[in-house]
N, C-alpha and C positions, 0 to 999 in steps of 0.2 A: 391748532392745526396738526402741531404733532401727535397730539393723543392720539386725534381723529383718522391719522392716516397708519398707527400702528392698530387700530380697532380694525381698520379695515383688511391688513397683513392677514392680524389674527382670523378675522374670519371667514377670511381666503385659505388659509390653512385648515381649518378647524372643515372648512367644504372640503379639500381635497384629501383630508384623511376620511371623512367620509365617503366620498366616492371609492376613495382604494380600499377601504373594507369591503365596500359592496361588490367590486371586483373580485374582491378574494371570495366572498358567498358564493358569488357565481361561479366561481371555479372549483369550490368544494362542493355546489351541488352537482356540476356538470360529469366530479368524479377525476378531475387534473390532479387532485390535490390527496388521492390513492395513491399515485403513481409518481408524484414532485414534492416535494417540499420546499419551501420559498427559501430557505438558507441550509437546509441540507440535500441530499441526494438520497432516494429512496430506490424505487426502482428505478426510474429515469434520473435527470441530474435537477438540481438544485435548480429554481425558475430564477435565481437571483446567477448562477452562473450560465442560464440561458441568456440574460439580459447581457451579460459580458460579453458574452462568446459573438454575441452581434451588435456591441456598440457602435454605431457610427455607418452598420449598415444601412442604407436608405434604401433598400430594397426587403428588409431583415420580415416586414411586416406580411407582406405578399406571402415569402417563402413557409414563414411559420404557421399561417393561415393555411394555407396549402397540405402543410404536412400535418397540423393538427386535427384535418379535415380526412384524408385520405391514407396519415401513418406514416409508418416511415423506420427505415434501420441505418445500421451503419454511423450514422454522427456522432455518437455516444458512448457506442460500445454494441456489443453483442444481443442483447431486450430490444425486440420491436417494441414500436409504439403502435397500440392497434387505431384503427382508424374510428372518428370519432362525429362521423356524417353516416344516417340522417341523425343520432338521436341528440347531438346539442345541434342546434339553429348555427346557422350562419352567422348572423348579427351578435351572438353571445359568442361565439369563436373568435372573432374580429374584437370584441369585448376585452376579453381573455387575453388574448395575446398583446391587445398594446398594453393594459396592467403590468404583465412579465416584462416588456419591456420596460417599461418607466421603472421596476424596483434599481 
């Protein structure tokens, strides 16, 4: 039983590092990943101190969706972010961004 239920851990894990690779593809195709680095800051900030900067917000998803969509200045510093609607989808925005958040 215990094998059986650490087999299953395993690969539950072994899927969700799957999936969060394939988030990260998508965000290196979509061109985020120009401008962010997941643990450093590039031209914009680091997506792992994006995920900080909004722990525990319950609203964090909406706003970032929003401004990933449409841009945005001022939060960060002085570098707008340009807007990123039409050419990533909707669906891969909303993708994206809960990725950044769960690092």
């Amino acid at each position: 039983m215990k094998a059986l239920l650490l087999a299953v851990v395993a690969a539950g894990s072994l899927m969700m590092a799957g999936q969060a690779a394939a988030d990260q593809a998508l965000a290196q195709k979509s061109g985020c990943l120009a401008c962010h680095g997941v643990d450093k800051k590039v031209l914009g900030p680091a997506l792992k101190d994006i995920a900080a900067k909004y722990k525990g917000d319950k609203a964090a998803e909406g706003k970032l969706v929003t401004k990933v969509k449409k841009g945005g200045s001022g939060v960060w510093g002085p570098v707008p972010m340009p807007a990123n609607s039409p050419q990533v989808k909707d669906g891969d925005i909303k993708t994206i961004v809960k990725w950044i958040l769960s690092l």
